[in-house]
C-alpha positions in Angstrom: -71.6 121.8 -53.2 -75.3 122.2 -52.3 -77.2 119.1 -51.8 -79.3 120.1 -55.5 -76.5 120.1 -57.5 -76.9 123.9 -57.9 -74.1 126.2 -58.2 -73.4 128.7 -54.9 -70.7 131.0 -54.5 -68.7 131.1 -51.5 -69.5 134.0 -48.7 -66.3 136.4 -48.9 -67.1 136.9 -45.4 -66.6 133.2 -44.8 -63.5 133.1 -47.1 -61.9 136.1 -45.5 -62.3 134.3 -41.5 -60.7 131.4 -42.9 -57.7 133.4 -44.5 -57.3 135.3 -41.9 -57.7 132.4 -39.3 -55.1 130.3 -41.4 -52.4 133.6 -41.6 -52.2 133.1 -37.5 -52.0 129.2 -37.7 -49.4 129.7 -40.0 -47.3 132.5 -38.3 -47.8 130.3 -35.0 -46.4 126.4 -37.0 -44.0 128.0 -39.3 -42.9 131.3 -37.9 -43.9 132.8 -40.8 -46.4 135.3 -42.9 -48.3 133.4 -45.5 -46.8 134.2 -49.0 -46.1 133.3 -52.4 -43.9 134.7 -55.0 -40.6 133.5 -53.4 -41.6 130.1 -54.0 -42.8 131.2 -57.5 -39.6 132.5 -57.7 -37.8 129.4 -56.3 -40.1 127.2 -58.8 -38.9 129.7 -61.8 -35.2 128.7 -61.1 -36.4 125.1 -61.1 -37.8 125.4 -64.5 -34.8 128.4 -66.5 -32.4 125.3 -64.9 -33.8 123.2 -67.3 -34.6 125.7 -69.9 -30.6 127.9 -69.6 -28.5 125.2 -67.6 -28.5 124.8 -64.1 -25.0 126.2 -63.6 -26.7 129.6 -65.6 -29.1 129.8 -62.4 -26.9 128.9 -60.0 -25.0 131.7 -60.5 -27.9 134.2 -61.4 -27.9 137.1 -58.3 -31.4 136.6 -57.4 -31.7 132.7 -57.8 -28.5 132.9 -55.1 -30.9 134.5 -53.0 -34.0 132.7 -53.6 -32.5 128.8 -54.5 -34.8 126.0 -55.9 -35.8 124.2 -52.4 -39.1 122.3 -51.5 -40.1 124.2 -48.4 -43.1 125.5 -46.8 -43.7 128.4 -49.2 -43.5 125.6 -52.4 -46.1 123.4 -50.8 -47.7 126.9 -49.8 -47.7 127.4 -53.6 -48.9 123.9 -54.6 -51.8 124.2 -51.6 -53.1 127.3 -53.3 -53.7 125.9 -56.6 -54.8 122.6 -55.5 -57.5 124.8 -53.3 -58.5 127.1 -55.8 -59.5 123.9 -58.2 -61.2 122.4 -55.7 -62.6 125.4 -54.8 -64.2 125.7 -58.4 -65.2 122.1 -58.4 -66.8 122.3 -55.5 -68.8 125.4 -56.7 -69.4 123.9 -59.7 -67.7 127.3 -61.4 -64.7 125.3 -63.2 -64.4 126.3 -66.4 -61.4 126.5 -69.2 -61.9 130.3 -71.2 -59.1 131.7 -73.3 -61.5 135.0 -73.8 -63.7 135.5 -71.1 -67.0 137.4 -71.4 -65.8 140.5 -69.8 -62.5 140.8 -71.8 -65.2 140.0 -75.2 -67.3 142.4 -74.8 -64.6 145.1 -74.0 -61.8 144.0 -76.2 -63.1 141.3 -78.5 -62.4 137.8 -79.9 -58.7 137.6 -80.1 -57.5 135.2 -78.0 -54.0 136.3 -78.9 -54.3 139.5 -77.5 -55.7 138.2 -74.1 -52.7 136.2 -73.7 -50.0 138.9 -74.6 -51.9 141.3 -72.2 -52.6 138.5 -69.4 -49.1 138.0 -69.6 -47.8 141.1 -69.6 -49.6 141.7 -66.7 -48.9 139.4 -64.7 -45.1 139.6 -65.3 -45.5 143.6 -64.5 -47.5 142.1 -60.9 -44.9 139.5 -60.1 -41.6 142.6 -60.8 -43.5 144.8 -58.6 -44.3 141.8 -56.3 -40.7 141.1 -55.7 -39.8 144.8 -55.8 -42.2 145.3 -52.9 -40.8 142.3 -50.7 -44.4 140.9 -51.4 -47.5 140.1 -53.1 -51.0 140.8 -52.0 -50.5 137.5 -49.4 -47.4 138.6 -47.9 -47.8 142.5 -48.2 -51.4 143.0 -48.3 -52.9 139.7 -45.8 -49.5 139.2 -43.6 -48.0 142.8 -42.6 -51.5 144.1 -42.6 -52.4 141.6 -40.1 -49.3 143.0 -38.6 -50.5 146.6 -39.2 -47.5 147.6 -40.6 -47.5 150.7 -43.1 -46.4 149.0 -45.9 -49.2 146.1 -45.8 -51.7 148.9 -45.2 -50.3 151.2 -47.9 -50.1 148.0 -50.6 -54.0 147.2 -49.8 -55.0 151.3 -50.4 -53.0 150.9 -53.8 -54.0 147.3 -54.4 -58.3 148.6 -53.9 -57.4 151.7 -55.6 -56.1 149.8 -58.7 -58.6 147.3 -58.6 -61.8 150.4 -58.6 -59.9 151.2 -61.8 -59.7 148.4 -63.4 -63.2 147.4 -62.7 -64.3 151.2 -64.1 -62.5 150.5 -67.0 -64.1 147.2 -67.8 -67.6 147.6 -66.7 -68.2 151.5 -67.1 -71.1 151.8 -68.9 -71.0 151.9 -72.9 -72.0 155.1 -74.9 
């Protein structure tokens, strides 16, 4: 926070030495890329346990695959949140929206709406997540750290997507 109590925003520059700096601490401590839908995953087994039965999960394919454990990628999961809060504290950006200005102006009030589409999109980004092996820590920041094709390919697609999006919500108005 600045010493004036003003908001600042942080220097993606900045932001991007420290992910990439904490990607190689965390391939040298754990052996591994930095990641994070198998621990959502893991943490969705946790809850449909409670929700379907754990014997129902247990025997669930995927949830064989991926089991409910407390492991690096969980606190990986509980480190990103807690960051990204702190994050907006610290920038004095924190703020609870159902409709933000963006989606108003483009879509309007209906706060329903937002969350049928904010959910349907994020379910459509965590299928293709696991469908890929990755999301855009473990595809995009990890393997192309790695320069592998398929890190490189998922950031072209991920940038592509993203200039469309962004067209589609701030083109111009006629």
């Amino acid at each position: 926070m600045s010493s004036n109590g003003k908001k600042f925003n942080w220097s993606p520059y900045l932001v991007g030495a420290g992910i990439g700096a904490l990607s190689w601490v965390v391939f040298v401590v754990m052996a591994n890329p930095i990641g994070i839908t198998t621990a959502i995953s893991q943490v969705a087994g946790g809850v449909a346990g409670v929700a379907i039965g754990s014997d129902t999960v247990a025997q669930n394919p995927y949830w064989m695959k991926h089991p409910v454990k407390l492991d690096y990628g969980t606190l990986f999961l509980v480190g990103t949140f807690l960051g990204a809060l702190l994050s907006a504290l610290a920038s004095r950006s924190f703020r609870i929206e159902s409709v933000p200005p963006v989606w108003l102006e483009r879509f309007g009030p209906s706060v329903m709406r937002r969350m049928v589409v904010a959910f349907i999109g994020g379910a459509l980004a965590m299928y293709g997540a696991r469908m890929a092996g990755g999301c855009t820590s473990g595809n995009g920041i990890s393997q192309g750290l790695q320069l592998a094709v398929v890190g490189w390919t998922f950031l072209v697609v991920m940038f592509a997507s993203g200039l469309g999006t962004a067209w589609l919500l701030f083109r111009p108005r006629n």
